[in-house]
Every structure is written in structure tokens, then in C-alpha cells.
C-alpha positions in Angstrom: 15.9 12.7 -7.3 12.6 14.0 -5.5 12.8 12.9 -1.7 10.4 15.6 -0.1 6.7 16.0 0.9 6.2 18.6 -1.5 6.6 16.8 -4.1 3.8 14.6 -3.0 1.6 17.3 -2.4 2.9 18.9 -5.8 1.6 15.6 -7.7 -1.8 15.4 -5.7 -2.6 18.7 -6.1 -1.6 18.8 -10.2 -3.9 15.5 -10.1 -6.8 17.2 -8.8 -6.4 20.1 -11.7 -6.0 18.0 -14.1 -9.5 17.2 -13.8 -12.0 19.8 -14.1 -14.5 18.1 -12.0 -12.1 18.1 -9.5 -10.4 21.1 -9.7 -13.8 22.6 -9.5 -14.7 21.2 -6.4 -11.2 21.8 -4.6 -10.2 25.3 -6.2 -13.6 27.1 -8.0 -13.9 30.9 -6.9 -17.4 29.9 -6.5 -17.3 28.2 -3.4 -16.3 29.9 -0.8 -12.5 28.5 1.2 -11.2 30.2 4.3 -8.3 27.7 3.6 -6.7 26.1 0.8 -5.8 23.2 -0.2 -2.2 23.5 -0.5 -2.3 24.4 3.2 -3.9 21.7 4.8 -2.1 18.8 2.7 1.3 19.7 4.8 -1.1 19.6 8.0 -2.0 15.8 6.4 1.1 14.6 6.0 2.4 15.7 9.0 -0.8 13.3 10.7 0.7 10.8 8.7 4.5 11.0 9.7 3.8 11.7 13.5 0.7 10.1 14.1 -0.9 13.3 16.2 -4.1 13.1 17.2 -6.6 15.1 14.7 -7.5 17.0 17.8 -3.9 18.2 18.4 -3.9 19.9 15.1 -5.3 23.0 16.6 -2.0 23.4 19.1 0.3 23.4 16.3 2.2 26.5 15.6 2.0 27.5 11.9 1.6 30.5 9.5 -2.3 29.9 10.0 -4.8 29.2 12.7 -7.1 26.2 11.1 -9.0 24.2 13.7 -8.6 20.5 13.4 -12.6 19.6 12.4 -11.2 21.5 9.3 -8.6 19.5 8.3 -10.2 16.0 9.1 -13.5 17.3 7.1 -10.6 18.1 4.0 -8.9 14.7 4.3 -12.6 13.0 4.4 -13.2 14.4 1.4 -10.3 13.5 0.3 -10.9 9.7 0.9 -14.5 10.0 -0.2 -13.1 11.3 -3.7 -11.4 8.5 -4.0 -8.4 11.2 -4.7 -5.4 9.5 -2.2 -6.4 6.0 -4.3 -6.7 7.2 -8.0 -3.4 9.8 -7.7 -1.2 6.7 -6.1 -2.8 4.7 -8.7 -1.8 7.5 -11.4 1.6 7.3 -10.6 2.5 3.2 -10.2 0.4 3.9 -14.1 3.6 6.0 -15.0 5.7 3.8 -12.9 4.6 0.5 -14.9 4.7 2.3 -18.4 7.9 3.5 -18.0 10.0 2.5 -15.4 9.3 -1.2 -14.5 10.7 -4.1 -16.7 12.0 -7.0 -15.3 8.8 -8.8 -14.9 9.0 -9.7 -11.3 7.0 -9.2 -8.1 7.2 -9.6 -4.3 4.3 -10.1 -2.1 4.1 -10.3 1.7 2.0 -9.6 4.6 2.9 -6.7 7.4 1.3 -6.9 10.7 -0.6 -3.5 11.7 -1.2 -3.5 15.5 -4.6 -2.2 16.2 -6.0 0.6 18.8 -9.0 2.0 17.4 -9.9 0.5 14.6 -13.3 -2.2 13.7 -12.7 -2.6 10.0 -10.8 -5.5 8.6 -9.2 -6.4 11.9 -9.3 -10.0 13.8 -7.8 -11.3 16.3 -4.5 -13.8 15.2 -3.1 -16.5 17.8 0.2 -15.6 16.7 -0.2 -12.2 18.5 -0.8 -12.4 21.8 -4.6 -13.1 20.1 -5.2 -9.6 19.6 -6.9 -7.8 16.8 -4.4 -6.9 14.1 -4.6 -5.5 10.5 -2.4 -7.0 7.8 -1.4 -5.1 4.6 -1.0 -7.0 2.1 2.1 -5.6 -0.6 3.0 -6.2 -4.2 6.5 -4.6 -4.6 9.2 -5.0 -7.3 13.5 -5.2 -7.3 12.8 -0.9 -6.7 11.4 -1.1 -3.3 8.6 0.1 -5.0 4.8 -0.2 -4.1 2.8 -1.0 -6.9 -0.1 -2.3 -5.3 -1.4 -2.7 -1.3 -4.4 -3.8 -0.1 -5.4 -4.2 3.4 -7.3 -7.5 5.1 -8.6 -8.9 8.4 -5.5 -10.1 10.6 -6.9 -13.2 11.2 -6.8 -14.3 7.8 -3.3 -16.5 6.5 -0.8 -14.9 4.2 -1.9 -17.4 1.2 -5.4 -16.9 1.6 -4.8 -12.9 1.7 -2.8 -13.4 -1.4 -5.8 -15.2 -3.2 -8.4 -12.5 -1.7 -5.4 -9.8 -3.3 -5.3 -10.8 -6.8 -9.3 -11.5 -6.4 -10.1 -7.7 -5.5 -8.3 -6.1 -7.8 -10.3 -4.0 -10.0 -9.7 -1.9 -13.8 -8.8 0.9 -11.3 -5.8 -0.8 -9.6 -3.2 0.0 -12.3 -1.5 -3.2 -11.9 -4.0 -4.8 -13.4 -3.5 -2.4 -17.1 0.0 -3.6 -17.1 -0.5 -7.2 -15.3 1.0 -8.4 -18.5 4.5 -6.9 -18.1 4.6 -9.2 -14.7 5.8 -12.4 -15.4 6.9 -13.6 -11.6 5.9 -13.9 -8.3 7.8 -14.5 -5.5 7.1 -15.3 -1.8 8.0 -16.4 1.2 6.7 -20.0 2.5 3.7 -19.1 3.9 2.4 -18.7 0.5 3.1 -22.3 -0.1 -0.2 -23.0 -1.7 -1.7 -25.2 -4.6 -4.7 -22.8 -5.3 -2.2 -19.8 -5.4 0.0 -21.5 -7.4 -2.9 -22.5 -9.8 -4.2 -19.1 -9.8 -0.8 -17.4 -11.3 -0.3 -20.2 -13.8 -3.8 -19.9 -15.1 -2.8 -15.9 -15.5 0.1 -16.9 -17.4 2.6 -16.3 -14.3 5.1 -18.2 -12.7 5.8 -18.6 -8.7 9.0 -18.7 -7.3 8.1 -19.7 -3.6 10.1 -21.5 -1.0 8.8 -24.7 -0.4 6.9 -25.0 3.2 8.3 -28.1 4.7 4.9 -28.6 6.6 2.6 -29.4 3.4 4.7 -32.8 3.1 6.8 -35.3 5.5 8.5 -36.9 2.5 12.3 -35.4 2.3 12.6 -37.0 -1.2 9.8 -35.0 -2.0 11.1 -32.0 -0.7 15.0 -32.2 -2.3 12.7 -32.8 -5.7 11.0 -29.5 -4.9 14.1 -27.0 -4.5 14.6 -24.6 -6.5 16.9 -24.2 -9.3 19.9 -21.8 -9.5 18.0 -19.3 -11.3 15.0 -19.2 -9.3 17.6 -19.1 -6.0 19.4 -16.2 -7.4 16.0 -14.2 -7.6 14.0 -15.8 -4.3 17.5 -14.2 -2.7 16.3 -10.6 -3.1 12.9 -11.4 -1.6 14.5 -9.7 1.7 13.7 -6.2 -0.4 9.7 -6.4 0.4 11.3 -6.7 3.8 13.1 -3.3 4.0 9.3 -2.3 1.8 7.7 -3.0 4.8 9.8 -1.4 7.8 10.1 1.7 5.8 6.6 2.1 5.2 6.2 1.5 9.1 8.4 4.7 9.5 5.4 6.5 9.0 4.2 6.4 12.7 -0.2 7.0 11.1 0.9 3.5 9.8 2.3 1.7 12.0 -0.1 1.3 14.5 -3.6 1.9 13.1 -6.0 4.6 15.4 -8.6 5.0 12.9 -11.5 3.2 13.1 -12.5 3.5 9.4 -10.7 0.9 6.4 -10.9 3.7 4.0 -9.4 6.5 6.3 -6.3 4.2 7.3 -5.6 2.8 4.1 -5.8 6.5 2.6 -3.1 7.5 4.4 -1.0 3.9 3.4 -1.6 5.3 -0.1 -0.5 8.5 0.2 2.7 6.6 2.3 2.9 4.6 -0.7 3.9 7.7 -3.3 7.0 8.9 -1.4 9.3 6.2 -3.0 7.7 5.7 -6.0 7.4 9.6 -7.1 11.5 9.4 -7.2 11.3 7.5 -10.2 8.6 9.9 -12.0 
């Protein structure tokens, strides 16, 4: 089994060779590098694990002296490559070709407390009214994150789920192999007609526990639960659960200090990759 960060930076860096438009840019004699990449990816993920202030990457002690506009500047360009999203995406590619079969999906909502950032935040009544992010996850039976997309917190879990399967583009691999997923399952907050509507007219099914607000009828409601089969799978729903407080182990995740979308969700994707390269 792979379990460390190089193995993460192994697979970006092989990603960005792969392509010679890439590999150009990043590794080419003819531009000139006091550093390389393979240095300043550690210095990355160490951001990500310990949540250090860019700034505070000049005071660690390592084998070389880079100054912390360096490393920022790297991990920009990075992002504005769209490298963190297309090599995550690469791999849940390998992951759905190969690895996942049993059709089904999980989807919840994780609440991102907020310092610094003013993209895709709002204030939710439900916490303390403060401005929040939400990540919204698609995970399977692996504890495995095969999509994530992240949304204002002010927005309801159904609704983000909606807004989720509506920005999904060719590029999220999920989409290439959205015909291997047969299943959703979520928690009652998802409780929705026009989600509902939206899987069946993709050919899906959704296994979602009924929310005992949309209806006051308790005939209704025994005429809604689910049957032993759709139990026996709504049971391991608690797995997006542990999805969700190991991803917040990553202390650049858990509370959100950039102000940029792109730069926090770059560092969710590169998150992302550390369970899912085990399987590659």
C-alpha cells in the first residue's frame, strides 16, 4: 500500500512529464530555476498538513534556503495550470476504470469555518450566523473521493447537491464513468423532489432517508421507509462521515485562510489524492 507524501508528489510530478507542454514549462533547461520542483512540493504539502502561514516558510529549517514568495508564486502556478485539478482528476480516471464497481455513491456536505476567505462563503443561521464554506463530497464504500466541489455556506445541502451534479464538466472524471454509478445515497437533508427527479432522469436511483418535515402524514411516512435492501446500504452512509473528518486532518482544510476559491480548493484536491493513490 502507498501511504506517504511522496507518493503524491511522485504522481504529480510524473503527471506534469507526461505532458510535454508541461514538462516544458516546469522542468525545460531553457528557463532558468534556482529551485525545483520536487523541492518545493514537500514545502506545499507541509502548508497543507500544518496550515503555516506562507510567510513562515522562510523560518523553516531544510536542506535549502527558498523564501516563501517562491513557493506561493510555484503553488499559484500550480492552480493557474489547472495541474492540482487535472492530476486528482487523472487518478479518480484510474480509480473508476479499474478499481470502482459496485455502482454506489455517498454525498454530503462538510462545514469549512472561514478566516480569510470572500469566495463562495455566506453566512448560515445554523452557525452562530457566520460565514462558512461547505464542501460538497461524492465518495464510494472506499472512503474514496471521487468528486468534491466547494459552495457558498449559506446554501442547503439539497440545493448544493443540485448546483453539484449541475457544474460538473467533461473534465471531472466522474462524469466519463457516470454510467458505472447506479446509486446515490444521502442523508435527509437531501430529501428533495427536484434531486430525486434529477438522478432518475440520469438513469440513477436514490436511496435517501425520508425527512419527516416534508409531510405531517405518519401513514405517509411508514409507506415511505425503506426496504431491507436499501437499509442494508443507507447503513454504511456513516463512511462519507469518517471521508469528511479525515479530510479535516489536514489542518490547510479545515479552517479556510485563503481568500481565493481556487487556491483553497487546490489544496482539497491535492488532500483528496492521499487515499485514493493507495488503490493505484
Amino acid at each position: 500500500m502507498i501511504k506517504t507524501e511522496d507518493d503524491v508528489i511522485k504522481y504529480i510530478i510524473k503527471f506534469i512529464k507526461d505532458d510535454n507542454k508541461l514538462n516544458d514549462k516546469y522542468y525545460s533547461n531553457h528557463h532558468k530555476r534556482k529551485y525545483k520542483l520536487d523541492d518545493i512540493l514537500p514545502i506545499i504539502v507541509y502548508v497543507l498538513k500544518q496550515n503555516i502561514s506562507w510567510e513562515s516558510i522562510s523560518n523553516l529549517k531544510s536542506n535549502i534556503n527558498i523564501s516563501y514568495q517562491c513557493v506561493y508564486k510555484t503553488y499559484r502556478k500550480l492552480i493557474d495550470d489547472n495541474i492540482l485539478y487535472k492530476s486528482y482528476n487523472k487518478i479518480v480516471d484510474e480509480y473508476m476504470k479499474n478499481i470502482y464497481k459496485d455502482g454506489i455513491v455517498y454525498t454530503d456536505t462538510t462545514v469549512i469555518a472561514n478566516k480569510y476567505g470572500n469566495e463562495n462563503v455566506g453566512r448560515n443561521k445554523y452557525y452562530k450566523n457566520k460565514k462558512i464554506t461547505k464542501l460538497s463530497l461524492v465518495t464510494d464504500n472506499n472512503n474514496v473521493i471521487i468528486n468534491v466541489k466547494s459552495f457558498s455556506g449559506n446554501i442547503n445541502d439539497a440545493k448544493i447537491a443540485i448546483d453539484h451534479i449541475g457544474s460538473l464538466t467533461k473534465y471531472d472524471s466522474i462524469v466519463k464513468y457516470s454510467k458505472k454509478i447506479k446509486t446515490l445515497v444521502a442523508d435527509p437533508g437531501y430529501d428533495t423532489s427536484k434531486l430525486t427527479s434529477l438522478m432518475k432522469k440520469n438513469g440513477k436511483t436514490c436511496i435517501i432517508e425520508k425527512n419527516k418535515r416534508n409531510t405531517k402524514d405518519e401513514n405517509k411516512l411508514e409507506a415511505l421507509k425503506m426496504t431491507k435492501s436499501e437499509m442494508k446500504i443507507y447503513k454504511n452512509r456513516h463512511k462519507i462521515e469518517n471521508v469528511n473528518a479525515n479530510l479535516k486532518q489536514f489542518k490547510r482544510i479545515n479552517v479556510r485562510y485563503d481568500r481565493l476559491n481556487d487556491t483553497y480548493i487546490g489544496f482539497v484536491y491535492l488532500a483528496s489524492m492521499y487515499r485514493i493513490i493507495d488503490y493505484i
